[in-house]
Each structure stands twice: as C-alpha cells, then as structure tokens.
SERO-22933 format. One record per residue (C-alpha): x, y, z; residue in three letters. Coordinates in steps of 0.2 Angstrom, whole numbers, padded with zeros to 4 digits, always signed. Example, Ala and Ser with C-alpha at 12.3 -4.5 7.8 and 13.67 -1.06 7.14 Angstrom:
SERO-22933
+0062-0022+0039ALA;+0068-0005+0036SER;
END
This chain:
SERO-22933
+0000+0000+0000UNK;+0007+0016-0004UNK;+0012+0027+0010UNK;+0002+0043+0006UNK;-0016+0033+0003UNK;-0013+0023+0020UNK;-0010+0038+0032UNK;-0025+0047+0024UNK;-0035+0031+0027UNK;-0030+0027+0044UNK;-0033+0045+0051UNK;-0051+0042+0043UNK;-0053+0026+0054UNK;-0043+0035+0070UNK;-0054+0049+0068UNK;-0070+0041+0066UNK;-0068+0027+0079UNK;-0060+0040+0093UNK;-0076+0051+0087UNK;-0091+0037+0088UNK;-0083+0031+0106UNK;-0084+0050+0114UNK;-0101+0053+0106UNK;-0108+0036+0112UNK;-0099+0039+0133UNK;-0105+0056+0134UNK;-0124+0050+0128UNK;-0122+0035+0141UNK;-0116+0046+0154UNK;-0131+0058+0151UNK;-0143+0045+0149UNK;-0148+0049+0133UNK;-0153+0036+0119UNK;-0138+0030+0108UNK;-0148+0026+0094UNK;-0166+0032+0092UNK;-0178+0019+0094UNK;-0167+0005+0099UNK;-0165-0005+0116UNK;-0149+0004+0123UNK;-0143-0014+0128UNK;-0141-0018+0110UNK;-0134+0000+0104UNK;-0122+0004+0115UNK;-0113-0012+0111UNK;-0114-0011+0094UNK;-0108+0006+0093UNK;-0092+0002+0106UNK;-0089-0013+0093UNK;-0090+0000+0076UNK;-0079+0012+0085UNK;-0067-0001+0089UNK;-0065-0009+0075UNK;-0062+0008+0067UNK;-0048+0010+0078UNK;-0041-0009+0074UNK;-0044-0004+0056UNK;-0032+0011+0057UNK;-0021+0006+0067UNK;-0018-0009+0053UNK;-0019+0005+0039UNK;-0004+0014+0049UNK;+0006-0006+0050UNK;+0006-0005+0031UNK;+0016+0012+0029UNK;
END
C-alpha cells in the first residue's frame, strides 16, 4: 500500500472510531438514547464494537506504511 493513501486512510478510521466512542460515553453518561428507537442494551454495544474496530482498522492502515 502506498504510503500517502494509507495515512490518509488510517486518520479516517482513527478519527471516526475515537469520534463514535466519545459521542456514544457522553450520551451513556447523560442518559440519553444511543440510537433512536433502539434498546440501549443492543446500541451501545454495537456502537463500542463500530468504533473499535475503526480503531483496529487504522491502526492496521498505519502497520502497512
């Protein structure tokens, strides 16, 4: 992978996955629905797991500089 594509890629992911996590603790520390019209036991997993794995995802994008 070329070097310029990969770093613009993996401060996407970082970005994205650092983002979705603060959004989703500061509506769960408000008490405030993560996901309109869902059972906050099924969104705020799901949402930790997408932010996550943006994470993992640029963290690997930045392994193949």
């Amino acid at each position: 992978m070329e070097a310029g594509p990969a770093i613009f890629a993996a401060t996407v992911f970082l970005l994205f996955g650092a983002a979705v996590l603060t959004w989703t603790a500061l509506r769960v520390a408000h008490r405030a629905p993560v996901a309109e019209g869902v059972r906050p036991s099924v969104a705020v997993p799901l949402a930790v797991l997408a932010g996550g794995l943006a994470l993992v995802l640029g963290a690997w994008c930045l392994t193949r500089v």
